[in-house]
N, C-alpha and C positions, 0 to 999 in steps of 0.2 A: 392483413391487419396486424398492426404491432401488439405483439405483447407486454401488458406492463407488469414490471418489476415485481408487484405484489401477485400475477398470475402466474407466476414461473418456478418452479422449485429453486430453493435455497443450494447453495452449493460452499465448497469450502470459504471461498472469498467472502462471501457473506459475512461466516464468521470471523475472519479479520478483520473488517469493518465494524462489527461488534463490537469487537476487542478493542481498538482504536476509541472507540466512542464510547466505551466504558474510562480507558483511561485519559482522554481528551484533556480533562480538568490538569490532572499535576504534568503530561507532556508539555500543555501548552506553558505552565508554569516553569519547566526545567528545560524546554527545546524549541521553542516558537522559533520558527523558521528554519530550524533545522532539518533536514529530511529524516523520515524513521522507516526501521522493516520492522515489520509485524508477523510472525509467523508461530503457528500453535498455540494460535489466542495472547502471545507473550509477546512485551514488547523487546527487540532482538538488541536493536542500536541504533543511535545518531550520527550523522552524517551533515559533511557543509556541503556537500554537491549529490544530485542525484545519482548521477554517474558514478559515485562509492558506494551508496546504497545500495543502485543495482549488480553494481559489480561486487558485492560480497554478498549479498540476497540469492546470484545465479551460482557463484560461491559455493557456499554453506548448503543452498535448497535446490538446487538444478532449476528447473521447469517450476517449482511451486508446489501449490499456491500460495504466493506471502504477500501482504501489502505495502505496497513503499507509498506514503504520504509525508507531504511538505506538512508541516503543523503550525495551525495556523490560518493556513490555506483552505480554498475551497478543492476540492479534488480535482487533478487533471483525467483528459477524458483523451487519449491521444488512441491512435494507429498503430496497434503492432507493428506498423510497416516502418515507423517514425520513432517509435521506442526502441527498433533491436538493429534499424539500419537495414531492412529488406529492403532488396530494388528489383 
C-alpha cells in the first residue's frame, strides 16, 4: 500500500517547497514563467531554461537538496532517469 504524502516524514524538499509557496505571491509577480532554485528556504535565481537552473543548482549545491520550479506552473513530476540523462 502507498504511502501518502501526509504519512511520511518531512525531509528537506519539503521545506523548499515551503519556501516557494511562501513566496509564490511576489515570484509569480517578478518571474512567471521563468524557472527558479530555491535552496535554504532562499530564493537562489531566475532562469529562461531549465537546463540553467539545473545547471547552476548541480553548480553551486551538488546532489541538493534544492528546488527548481517553473513559476507559474503546476510542478513537474519527471524520472530521475529523464531529468539527469540515465540510461
Amino acid at each position: 500500500m502507498a504511502t501518502e504524502a501526509k504519512d511520511r516524514p518531512r525531509d528537506a524538499l519539503d521545506d523548499e517547497i515551503d519556501a516557494y509557496e511562501r513566496m509564490r505571491a511576489r515570484l509569480e509577480a517578478d518571474f512567471f514563467g521563468k524557472w527558479i532554485v530555491v535552496h535554504g528556504g532562499e530564493f537562489i535565481d531566475a532562469y529562461s531554461r531549465f537546463e540553467d537552473a539545473a545547471d547552476d543548482a548541480i553548480a553551486r549545491f551538488g546532489r541538493g537538496p534544492y528546488l527548481i520550479r517553473q513559476v507559474g506552473e503546476q510542478p513537474l513530476e519527471l524520472p530521475p532517469s529523464l531529468l539527469y540523462g540515465i540510461r
